[in-house]
C-alpha positions as CSV (number, residue, x, y, z in Angstrom):
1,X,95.3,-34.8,114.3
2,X,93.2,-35.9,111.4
3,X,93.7,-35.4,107.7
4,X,91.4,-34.5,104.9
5,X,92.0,-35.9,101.9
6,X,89.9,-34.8,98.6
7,X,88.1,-36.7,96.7
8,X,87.0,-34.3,94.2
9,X,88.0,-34.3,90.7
10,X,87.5,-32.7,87.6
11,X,85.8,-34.3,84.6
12,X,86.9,-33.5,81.0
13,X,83.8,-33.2,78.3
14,X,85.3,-32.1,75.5
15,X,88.4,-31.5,73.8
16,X,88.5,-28.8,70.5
17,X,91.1,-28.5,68.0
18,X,91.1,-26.4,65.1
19,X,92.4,-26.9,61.8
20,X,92.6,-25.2,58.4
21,X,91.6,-28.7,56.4
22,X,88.4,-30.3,57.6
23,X,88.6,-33.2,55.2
24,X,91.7,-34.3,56.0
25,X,91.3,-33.9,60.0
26,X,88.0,-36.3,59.0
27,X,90.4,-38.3,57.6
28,X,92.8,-38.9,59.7
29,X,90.3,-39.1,62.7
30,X,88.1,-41.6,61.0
31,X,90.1,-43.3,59.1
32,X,93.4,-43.5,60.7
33,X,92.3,-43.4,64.6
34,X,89.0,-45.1,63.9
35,X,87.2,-42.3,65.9
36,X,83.3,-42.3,66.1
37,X,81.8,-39.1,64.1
38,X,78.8,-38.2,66.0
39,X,76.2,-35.6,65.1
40,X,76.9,-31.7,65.9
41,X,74.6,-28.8,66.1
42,X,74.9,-26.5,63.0
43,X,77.2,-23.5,64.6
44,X,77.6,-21.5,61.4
45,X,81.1,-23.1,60.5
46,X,82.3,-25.9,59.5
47,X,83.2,-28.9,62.0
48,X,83.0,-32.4,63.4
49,X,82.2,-33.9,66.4
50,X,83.6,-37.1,67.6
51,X,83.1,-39.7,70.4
52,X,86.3,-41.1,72.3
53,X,85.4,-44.5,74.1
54,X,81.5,-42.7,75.7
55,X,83.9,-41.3,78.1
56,X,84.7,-37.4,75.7
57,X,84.5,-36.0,72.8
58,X,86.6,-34.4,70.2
59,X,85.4,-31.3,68.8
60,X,87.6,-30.2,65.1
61,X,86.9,-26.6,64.6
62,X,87.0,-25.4,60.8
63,X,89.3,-22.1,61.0
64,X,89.9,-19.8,58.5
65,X,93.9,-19.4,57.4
66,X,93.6,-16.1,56.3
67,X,93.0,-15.0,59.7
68,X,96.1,-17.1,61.1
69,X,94.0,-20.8,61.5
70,X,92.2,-19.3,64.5
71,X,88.7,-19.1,65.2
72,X,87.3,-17.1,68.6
73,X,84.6,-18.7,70.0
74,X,82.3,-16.7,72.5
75,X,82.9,-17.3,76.0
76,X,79.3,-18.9,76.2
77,X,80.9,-21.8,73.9
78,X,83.9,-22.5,75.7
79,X,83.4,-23.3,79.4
80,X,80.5,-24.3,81.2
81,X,80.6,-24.6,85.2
């Protein structure tokens, strides 16, 4: 009887978080962590883009409080295959 053992895994690209404060996310990531800012396409909101070790990148989401510090993204924006 033979076994098959996978191999396969997934592979992370990108992380997002939102917040309510863009300059102090920038901040804390760049300043505190020492995170890479890298550039990012103009989306029609606020937002940075950062590079963790070549390996992913953090993506900081301006969101707007009145609306509870959430911002919907289409589906298109989420998850590619």
């Amino acid at each position: 009887m033979s076994t098959v053992v996978s191999t396969a895994r997934a592979n992370l690209a990108h992380v997002s978080i939102s917040t309510t404060d863009i300059d102090a996310s920038r901040q804390f990531y760049s300043e505190t962590l020492g995170f890479t800012e890298i550039s990012r396409p103009d989306f029609g909101f606020p937002g940075i883009w950062y590079d963790i070790d070549g390996s992913i990148q953090l993506h900081i989401i301006q969101s707007d409080p009145a609306e509870g510090g959430i911002r919907t993204l289409s589906p298109t924006n989420q998850f590619s295959p």
